[in-house]
C-alpha positions as CSV (number, residue, x, y, z in Angstrom):
1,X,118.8,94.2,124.0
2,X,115.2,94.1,124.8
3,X,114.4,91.8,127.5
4,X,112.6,88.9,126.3
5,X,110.5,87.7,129.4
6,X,109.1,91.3,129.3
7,X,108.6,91.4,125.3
8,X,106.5,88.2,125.6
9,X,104.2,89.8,129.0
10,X,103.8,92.5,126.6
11,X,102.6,90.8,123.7
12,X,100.6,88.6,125.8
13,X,98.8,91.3,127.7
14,X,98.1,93.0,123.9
15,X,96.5,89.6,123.0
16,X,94.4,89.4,126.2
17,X,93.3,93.0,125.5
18,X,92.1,92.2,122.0
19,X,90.6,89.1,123.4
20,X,88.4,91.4,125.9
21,X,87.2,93.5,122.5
22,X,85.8,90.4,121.2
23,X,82.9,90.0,123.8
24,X,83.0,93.8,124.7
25,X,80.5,96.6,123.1
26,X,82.4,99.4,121.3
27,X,83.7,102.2,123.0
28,X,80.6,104.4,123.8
29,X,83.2,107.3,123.3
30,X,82.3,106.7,119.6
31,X,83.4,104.5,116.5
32,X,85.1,101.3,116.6
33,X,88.9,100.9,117.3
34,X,91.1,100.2,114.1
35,X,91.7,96.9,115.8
36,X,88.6,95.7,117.0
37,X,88.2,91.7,115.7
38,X,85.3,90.5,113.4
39,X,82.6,88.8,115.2
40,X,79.7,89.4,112.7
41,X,79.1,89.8,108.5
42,X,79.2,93.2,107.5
43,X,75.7,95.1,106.7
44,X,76.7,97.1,104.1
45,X,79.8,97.5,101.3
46,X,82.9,98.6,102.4
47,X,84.7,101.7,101.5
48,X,88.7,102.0,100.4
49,X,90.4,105.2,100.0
50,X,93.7,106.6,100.8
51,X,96.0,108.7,103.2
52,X,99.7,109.9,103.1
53,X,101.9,108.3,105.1
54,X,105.7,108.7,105.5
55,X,105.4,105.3,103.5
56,X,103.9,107.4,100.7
57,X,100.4,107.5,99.8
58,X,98.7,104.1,100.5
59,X,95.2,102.1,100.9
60,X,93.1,102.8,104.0
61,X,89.3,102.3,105.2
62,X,87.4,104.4,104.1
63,X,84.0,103.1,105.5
64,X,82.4,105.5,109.0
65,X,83.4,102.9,111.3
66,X,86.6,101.8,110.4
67,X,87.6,105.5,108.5
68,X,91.5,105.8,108.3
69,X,92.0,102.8,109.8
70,X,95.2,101.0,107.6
71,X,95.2,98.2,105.2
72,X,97.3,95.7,104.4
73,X,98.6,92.7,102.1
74,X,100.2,89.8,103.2
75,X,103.2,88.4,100.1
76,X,102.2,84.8,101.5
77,X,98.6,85.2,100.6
78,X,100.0,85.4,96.5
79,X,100.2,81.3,97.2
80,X,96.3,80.6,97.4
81,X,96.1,83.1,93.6
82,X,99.4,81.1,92.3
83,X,97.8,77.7,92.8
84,X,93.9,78.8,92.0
85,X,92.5,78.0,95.3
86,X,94.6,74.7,96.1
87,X,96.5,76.3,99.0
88,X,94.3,78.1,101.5
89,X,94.8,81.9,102.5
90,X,97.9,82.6,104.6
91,X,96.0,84.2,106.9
92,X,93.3,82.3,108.1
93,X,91.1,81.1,111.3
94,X,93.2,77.6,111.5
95,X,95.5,77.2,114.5
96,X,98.5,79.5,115.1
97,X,101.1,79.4,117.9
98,X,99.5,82.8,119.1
99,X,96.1,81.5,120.0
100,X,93.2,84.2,118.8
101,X,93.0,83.1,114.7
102,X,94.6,85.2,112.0
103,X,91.8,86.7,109.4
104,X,88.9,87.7,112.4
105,X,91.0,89.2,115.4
106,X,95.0,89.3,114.3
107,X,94.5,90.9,111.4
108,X,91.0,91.6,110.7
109,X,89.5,90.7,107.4
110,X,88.0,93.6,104.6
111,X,84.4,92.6,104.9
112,X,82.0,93.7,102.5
113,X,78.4,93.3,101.8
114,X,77.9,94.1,98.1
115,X,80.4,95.9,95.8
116,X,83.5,97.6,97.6
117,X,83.0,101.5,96.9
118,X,86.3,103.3,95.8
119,X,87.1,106.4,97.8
120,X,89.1,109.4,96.4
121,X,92.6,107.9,94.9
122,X,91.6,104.7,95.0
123,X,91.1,102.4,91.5
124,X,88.0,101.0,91.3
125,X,89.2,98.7,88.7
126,X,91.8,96.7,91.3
127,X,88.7,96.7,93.7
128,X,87.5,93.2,94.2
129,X,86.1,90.3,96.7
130,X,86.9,86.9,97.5
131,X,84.7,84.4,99.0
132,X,85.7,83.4,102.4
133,X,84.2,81.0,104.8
134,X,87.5,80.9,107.1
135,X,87.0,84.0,108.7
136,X,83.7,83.5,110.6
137,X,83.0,79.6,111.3
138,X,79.9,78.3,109.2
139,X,79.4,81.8,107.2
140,X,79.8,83.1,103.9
141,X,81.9,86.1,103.7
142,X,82.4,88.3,101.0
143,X,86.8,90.2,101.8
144,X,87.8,93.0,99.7
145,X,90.7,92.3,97.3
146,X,92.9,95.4,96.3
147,X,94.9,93.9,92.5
148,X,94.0,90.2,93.7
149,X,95.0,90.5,97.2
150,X,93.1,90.5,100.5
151,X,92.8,93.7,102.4
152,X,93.7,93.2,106.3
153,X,93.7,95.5,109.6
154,X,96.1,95.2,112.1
155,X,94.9,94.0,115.9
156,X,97.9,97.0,117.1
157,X,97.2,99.9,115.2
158,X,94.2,100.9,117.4
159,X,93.3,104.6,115.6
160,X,93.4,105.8,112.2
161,X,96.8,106.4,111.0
162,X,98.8,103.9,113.3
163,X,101.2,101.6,110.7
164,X,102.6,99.4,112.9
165,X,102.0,96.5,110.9
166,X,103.9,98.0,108.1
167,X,107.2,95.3,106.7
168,X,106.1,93.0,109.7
169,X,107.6,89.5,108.5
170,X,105.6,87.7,110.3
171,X,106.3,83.9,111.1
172,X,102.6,83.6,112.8
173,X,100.8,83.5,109.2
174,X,100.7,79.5,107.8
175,X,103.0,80.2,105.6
176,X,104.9,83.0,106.9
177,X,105.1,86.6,104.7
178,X,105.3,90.0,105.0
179,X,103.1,92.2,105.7
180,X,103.3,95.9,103.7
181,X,100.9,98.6,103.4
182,X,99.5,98.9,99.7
183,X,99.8,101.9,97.4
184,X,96.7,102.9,95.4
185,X,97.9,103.1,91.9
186,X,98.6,99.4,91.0
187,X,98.2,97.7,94.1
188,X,101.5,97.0,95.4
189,X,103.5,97.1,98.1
190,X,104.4,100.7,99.4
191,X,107.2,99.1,101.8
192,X,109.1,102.8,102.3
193,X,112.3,103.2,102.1
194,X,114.7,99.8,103.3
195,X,117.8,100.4,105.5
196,X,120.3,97.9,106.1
197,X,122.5,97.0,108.8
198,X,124.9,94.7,109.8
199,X,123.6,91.8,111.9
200,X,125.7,88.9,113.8
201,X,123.5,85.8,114.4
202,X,123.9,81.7,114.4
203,X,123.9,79.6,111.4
204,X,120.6,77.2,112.1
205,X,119.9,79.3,115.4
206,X,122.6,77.0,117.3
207,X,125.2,76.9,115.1
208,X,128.8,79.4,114.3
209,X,128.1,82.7,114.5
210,X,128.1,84.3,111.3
211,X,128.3,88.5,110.4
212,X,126.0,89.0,107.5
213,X,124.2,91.7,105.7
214,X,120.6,92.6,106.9
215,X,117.6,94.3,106.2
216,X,115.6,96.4,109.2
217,X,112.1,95.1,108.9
218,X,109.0,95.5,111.5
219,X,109.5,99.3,111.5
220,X,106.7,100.7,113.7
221,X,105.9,97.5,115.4
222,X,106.2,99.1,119.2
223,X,106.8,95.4,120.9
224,X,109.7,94.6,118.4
225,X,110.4,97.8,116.3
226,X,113.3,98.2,113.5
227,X,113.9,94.1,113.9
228,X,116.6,93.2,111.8
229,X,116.8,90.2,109.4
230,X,119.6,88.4,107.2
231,X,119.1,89.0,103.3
232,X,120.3,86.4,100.8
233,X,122.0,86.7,97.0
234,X,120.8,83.9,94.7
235,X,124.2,82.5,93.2
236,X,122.0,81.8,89.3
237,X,120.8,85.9,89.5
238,X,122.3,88.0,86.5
239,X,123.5,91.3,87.7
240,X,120.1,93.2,88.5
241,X,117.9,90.5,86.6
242,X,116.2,88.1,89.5
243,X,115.5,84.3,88.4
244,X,113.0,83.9,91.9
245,X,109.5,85.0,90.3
246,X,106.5,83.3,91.3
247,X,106.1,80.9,93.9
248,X,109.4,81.2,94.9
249,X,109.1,85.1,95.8
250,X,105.4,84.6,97.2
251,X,106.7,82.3,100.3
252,X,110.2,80.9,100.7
253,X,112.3,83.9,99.3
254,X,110.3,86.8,99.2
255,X,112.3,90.1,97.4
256,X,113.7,92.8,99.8
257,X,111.6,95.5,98.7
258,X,112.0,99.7,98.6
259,X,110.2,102.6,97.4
260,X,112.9,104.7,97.1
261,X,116.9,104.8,97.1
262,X,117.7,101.8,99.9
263,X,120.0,103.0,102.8
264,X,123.1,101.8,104.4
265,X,123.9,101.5,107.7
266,X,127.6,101.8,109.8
267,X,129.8,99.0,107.8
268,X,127.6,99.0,105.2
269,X,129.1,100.1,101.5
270,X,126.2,102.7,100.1
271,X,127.8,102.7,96.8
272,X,127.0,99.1,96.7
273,X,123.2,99.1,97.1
274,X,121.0,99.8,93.6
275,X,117.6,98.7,92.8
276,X,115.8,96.4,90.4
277,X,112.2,96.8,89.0
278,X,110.5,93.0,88.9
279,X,108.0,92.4,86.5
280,X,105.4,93.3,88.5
281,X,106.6,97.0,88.9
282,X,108.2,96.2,92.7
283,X,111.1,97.7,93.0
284,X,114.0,95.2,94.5
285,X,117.3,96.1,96.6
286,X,120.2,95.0,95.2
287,X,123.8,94.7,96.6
288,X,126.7,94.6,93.7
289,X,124.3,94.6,91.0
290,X,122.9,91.1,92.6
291,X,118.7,91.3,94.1
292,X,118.0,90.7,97.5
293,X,115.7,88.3,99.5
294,X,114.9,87.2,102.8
295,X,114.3,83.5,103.6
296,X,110.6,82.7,105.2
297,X,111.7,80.9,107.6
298,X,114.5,83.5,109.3
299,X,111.2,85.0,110.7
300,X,110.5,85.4,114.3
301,X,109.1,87.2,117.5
302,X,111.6,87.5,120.1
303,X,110.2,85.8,122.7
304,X,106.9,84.9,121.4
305,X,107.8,82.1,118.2
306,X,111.2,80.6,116.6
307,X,114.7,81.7,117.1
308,X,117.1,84.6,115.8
309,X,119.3,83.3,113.4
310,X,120.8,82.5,109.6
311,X,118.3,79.4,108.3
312,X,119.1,79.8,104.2
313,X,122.7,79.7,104.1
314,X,123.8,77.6,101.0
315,X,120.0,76.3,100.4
316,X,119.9,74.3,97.2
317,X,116.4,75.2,95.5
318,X,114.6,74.6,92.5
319,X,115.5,78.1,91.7
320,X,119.5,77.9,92.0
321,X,121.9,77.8,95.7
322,X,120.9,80.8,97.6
323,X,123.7,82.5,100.6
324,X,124.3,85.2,102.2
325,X,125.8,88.2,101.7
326,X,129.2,89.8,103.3
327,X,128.4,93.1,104.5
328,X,131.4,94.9,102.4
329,X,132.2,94.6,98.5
C-alpha cells in the first residue's frame, strides 16, 4: 500500500518543480525538457513523427526542441468534436483541483505556427490544427490535431521516450478521460496490451465492500503506477456488439481498450476475456462475449483528488443499466 501522505509530498513537489520551469531559462545543458510548460506561441510549424515503444509504434515530436518527446490524446477531448465546439476542450487553462492549468504546463499543448510537417511514419492526411485561445490567456494559438484530436505532452515524462502518461485516467481533466499514446496509422489509441485483476473496493467510496473485476490503468505513472480500476458490463450489450458509441464512450463510460490479446490476472478466468473491434477500428475487451468500460467518475489520485471505490454500480443511462462484473464466469 503506498503511503498516501508521501504520494501527495511527491506529487506536490513534482508540481512545484514544473512550476520553477515556468519562469526558469532552459537547461543550458541543451534542448528543452519533454515537460517544459508553454509560456509563449510557437515560431515556426511543428514536426510529428514516430518511435517504437513497447506500446507499439506511436506519435511523437518530431520538431529540434521537443524531438522524441511523447504525444498524447485525451478520450474526453472527443466531447468538444461531438458537440461542434459547444463544450470546451477537456483539457484546458480553467481551474483544476491541481492548481498549474491543464493545456500550458499539465500537459502541454502541440503548438504550431503554420502547417504541422509529417515526419517519417506519420500521415499527413490526419495532420491538422485547431484554434485555441485557452492555452495562453489573450492569444491565438494554432494546436496540432492528429484524426481530429489534440496532441499533448506530459509535465512527467521529462526526456524523449518517457510514457508515463500512457492509460492515465485522469480525474484532473473537466471532464475526466483517459489519456493514451496515439498510433500513426489512423490516429487511435495505441493503449498496449490491458491486464486485469481483481480489485476489492466500496460501493460509493463509503459504502459495502464489493470484489469486482478490474482493469490496471496508469501503467508507467511512477507516483501511482499499475493503478487498478473497476470495469463495467452494460446489461442492453449483445454478445461482443457495444450499444455505448458516441457520447457515451467519449466521457461517462469510456471502452476498456487493448492492442493485443487482454490478460488475466490471479482469479481471473483467461478463457473468458476476447475482444471487440468498435466502429472506429479500437479494439474493446470483453469478458463472456460482453464489452468492457470504465465509469468517468471511478477516477482518482490516491491522495491528491476523489476516493477509491465502485461509483457506476447499477447506473440507469440513456444507454441501458450498466454493473459490474464478478471476477469468475
Amino acid at each position: 500500500m503506498i503511503n498516501r501522505n508521501l504520494f501527495r509530498l511527491a506529487f506536490m513537489l513534482t508540481l512545484g518543480l514544473v512550476a520553477l520551469q515556468v519562469s526558469s531559462p532552459a537547461s543550458a545543458q541543451g534542448g528543452v525538457a519533454c515537460n517544459t510548460a508553454i509560456t509563449s506561441a510557437p515560431t515556426g510549424p511543428a514536426t510529428v513523427s514516430t518511435a517504437s515503444t513497447p506500446y507499439g509504434q506511436v506519435l511523437v515530436v518530431g520538431s529540434a526542441d521537443y524531438a522524441g518527446c511523447s504525444l498524447y490524446l485525451l478520450t474526453s477531448d472527443q466531447l468538444n468534436s461531438l458537440t461542434t465546439g459547444a463544450e470546451p476542450f477537456a483539457c484546458s487553462n480553467n481551474t483544476n483541483v491541481l492548481g498549474p492549468p491543464c493545456s500550458s504546463v499539465l500537459w502541454p499543448a502541440l503548438l504550431t505556427d503554420g502547417s504541422p510537417i509529417a515526419g517519417p511514419g506519420v500521415n499527413p492526411a490526419l495532420l491538422g490544427t485547431v484554434t485555441r485561445t485557452d492555452v495562453l490567456p489573450g492569444v491565438s494559438v494554432q494546436q496540432v490535431t492528429y484524426a481530429g484530436l489534440p496532441l499533448y505532452r506530459f509535465f512527467l515524462d521529462e526526456t524523449p521516450a518517457e510514457t508515463e502518461g500512457a492509460n492515465l485516467f485522469d480525474p484532473v481533466t473537466s471532464p475526466a478521460g483517459t489519456w493514451y499514446l496515439v498510433e500513426p496509422s489512423r490516429g487511435r489509441p495505441a493503449p498496449g496490451k490491458a491486464r486485469f485483476q481483481i480489485e476489492t473496493a466500496p460501493v460509493g467510496g463509503t459504502g459495502q465492500e464489493q470484489t469486482v473485476l478490474a482493469v490496471q490503468m496508469d501503467n508507467d505513472l511512477s507516483a501511482f503506477p499499475n493503478a487498478s480500476f473497476p470495469v463495467y458490463a452494460l446489461r442492453t450489450d449483445r454478445d461482443r456488439e457495444s450499444a455505448c458509441q458516441g457520447i457515451c464512450a467519449a466521457v461517462p463510460w469510456p471502452p476498456v481498450l487493448t492492442s493485443s490479446r487482454p490478460e488475466a490476472g490471479p482469479g481471473v478466468d483467461q478463457s473468458a476475456l476476447g475482444i471487440v473491434v468498435r466502429p472506429d477500428g479500437t479494439q474493446q475487451v470483453t469478458y463472456n462475449g460482453k464489452p468492457l468500460y470504465l465509469f468517468y467518475r471511478d477516477a482518482y489520485i490516491l491522495g491528491i483528488t476523489g476516493t477509491q471505490g465502485i461509483y457506476g454500480a447499477g447506473k440507469i443511462t440513456p444507454w441501458g443499466v450498466f454493473n459490474t462484473v464478478p471476477p469468475s464466469p
